[in-house]
Each structure stands twice: as C-alpha cells, then as structure tokens.
C-alpha positions as CSV (number, residue, x, y, z in Angstrom):
1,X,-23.8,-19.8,-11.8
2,X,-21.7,-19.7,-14.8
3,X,-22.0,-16.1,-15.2
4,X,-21.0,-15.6,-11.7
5,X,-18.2,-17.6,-11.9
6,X,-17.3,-16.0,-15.1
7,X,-17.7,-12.4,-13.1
8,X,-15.4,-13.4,-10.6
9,X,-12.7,-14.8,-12.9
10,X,-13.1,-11.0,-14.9
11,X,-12.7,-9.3,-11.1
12,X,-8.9,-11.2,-10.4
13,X,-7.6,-10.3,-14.2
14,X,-8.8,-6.5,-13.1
15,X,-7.5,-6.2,-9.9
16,X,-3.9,-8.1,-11.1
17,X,-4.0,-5.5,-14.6
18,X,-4.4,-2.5,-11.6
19,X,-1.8,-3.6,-9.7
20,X,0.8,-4.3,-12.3
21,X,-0.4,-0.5,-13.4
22,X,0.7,0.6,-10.2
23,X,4.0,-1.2,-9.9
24,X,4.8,-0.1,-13.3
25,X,3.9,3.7,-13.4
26,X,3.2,5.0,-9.6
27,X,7.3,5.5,-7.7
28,X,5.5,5.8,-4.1
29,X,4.5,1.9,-4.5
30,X,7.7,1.0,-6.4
31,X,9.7,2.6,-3.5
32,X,7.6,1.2,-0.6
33,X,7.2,-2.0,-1.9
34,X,11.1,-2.2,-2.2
35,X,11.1,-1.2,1.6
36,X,8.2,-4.0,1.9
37,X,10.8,-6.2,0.3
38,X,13.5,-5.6,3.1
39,X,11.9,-6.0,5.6
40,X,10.5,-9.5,4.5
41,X,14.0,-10.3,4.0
42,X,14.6,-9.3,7.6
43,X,11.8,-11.1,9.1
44,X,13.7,-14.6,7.5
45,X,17.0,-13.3,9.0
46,X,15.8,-12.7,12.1
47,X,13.4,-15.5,12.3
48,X,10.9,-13.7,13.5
49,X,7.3,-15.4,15.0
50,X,4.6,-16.5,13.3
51,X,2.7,-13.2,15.0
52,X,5.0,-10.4,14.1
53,X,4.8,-11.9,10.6
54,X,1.4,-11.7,11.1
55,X,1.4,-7.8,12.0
56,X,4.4,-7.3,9.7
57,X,2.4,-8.3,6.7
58,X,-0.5,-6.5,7.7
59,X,1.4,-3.1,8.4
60,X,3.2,-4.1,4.4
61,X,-0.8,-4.6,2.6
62,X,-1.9,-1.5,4.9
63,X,0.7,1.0,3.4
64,X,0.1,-0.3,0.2
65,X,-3.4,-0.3,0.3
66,X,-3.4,3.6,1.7
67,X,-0.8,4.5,-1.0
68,X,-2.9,2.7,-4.4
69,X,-6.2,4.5,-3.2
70,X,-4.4,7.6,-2.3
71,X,-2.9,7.4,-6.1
72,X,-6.2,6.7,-7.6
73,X,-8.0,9.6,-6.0
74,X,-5.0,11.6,-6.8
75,X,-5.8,10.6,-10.7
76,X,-9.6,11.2,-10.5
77,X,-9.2,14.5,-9.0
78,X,-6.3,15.5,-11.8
79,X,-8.7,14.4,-14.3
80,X,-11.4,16.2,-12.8
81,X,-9.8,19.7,-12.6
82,X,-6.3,19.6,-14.1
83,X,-4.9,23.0,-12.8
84,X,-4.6,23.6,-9.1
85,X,-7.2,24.1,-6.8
86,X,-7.3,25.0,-3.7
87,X,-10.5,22.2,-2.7
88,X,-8.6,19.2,-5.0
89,X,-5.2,20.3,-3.0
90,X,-7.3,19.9,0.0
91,X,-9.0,16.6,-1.0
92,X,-5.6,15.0,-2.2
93,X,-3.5,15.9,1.1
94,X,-6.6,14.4,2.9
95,X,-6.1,11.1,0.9
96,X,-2.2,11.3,1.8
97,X,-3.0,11.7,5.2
98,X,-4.4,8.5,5.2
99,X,-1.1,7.5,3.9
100,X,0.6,9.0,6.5
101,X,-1.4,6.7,9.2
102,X,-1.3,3.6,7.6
103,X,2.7,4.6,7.4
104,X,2.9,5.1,11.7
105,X,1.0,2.1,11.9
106,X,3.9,0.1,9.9
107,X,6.9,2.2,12.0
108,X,4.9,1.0,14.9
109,X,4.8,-2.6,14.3
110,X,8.3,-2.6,12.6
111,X,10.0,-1.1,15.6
112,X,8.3,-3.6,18.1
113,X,9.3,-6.1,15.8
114,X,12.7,-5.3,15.4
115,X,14.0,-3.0,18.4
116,X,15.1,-5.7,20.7
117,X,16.7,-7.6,17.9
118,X,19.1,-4.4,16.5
119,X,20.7,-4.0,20.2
C-alpha cells in the first residue's frame, strides 16, 4: 500500500514537472493558454451557466491536451530522425491535425457560448 501510495505521489510531481516544461518552452501552449485565459475572464463577465462553463472548460483541457501530445510526438519524431522526412512530416501533420479538431471543437462551443451575448 505504501509503495502505491508512494507511486502515485511520484505520478502528480511528473505530470506537474511536464506541464511547467510545456508552459515554459512550447509557444503553441503559452499562446493558447493565454486565449484559454480570456475566455475564462469572459465567462465571469458574461456570467455565463454552470453548463457552458462546463463545455467551455472542456473545449480549454481538449486544445490543450491535443496541443501537449501533438508537441511530444513532435519531439520523439525530431529525435528519432532529425532531418526531414517525408514519413515524420507525414506523422507530425497527422498529430496537428488532431490539433486542428480539438481547435473546431473549442470555436464551436465558444461561439454557442458567446454569439447571442456579442449582439
């Protein structure tokens, strides 16, 4: 039990250490979470519902999640094979696609959100 408790406490101090990384040296999640930032601001301002902060925060940890594993296969496939390829420029616009959903999702659920309160 102590082990596993031990284990778990080891698991948070990784995950926080990789996500101060990624704040510190990847721009994409500096950038987005600024926009994340906004439009938490926003939601207070406009007082939006308890649901639409529901889907608002989810649409914020979706980007972000798309964009830190699009970074870190973006970094395994540099290290892999430093100079271009044509198959790790495939895989890595692949990854950034995924990006590129999780990123409609949030313009989705931002613009239901806030449509009918910008008019």
């Amino acid at each position: 039990m102590i082990n596993f408790i031990t284990g778990r406490i080891k698991a948070i101090f990784y995950s926080l250490k990789g996500a101060f990384l990624l704040f510190k040296t990847e721009h994409s999640i500096q950038a987005q979470s600024f926009i994340a930032s906004l439009f938490i601001i926003a939601g207070f301002y406009f007082e939006i519902s308890k649901s639409d902060w529901l889907f608002q925060i989810l649409a914020i940890c979706l980007v972000l999640t798309a964009e830190s594993l699009n970074s870190a296969i973006e970094k395994i496939a540099d290290f892999i094979h430093p100079d271009f390829n044509k198959k790790i420029g495939f895989i890595k616009d692949i990854a950034a696609g995924a990006v590129f959903f999780a990123a409609i999702f949030a313009i989705f659920v931002i613009y239901n959100i806030y449509w009918d309160k910008l008019l």
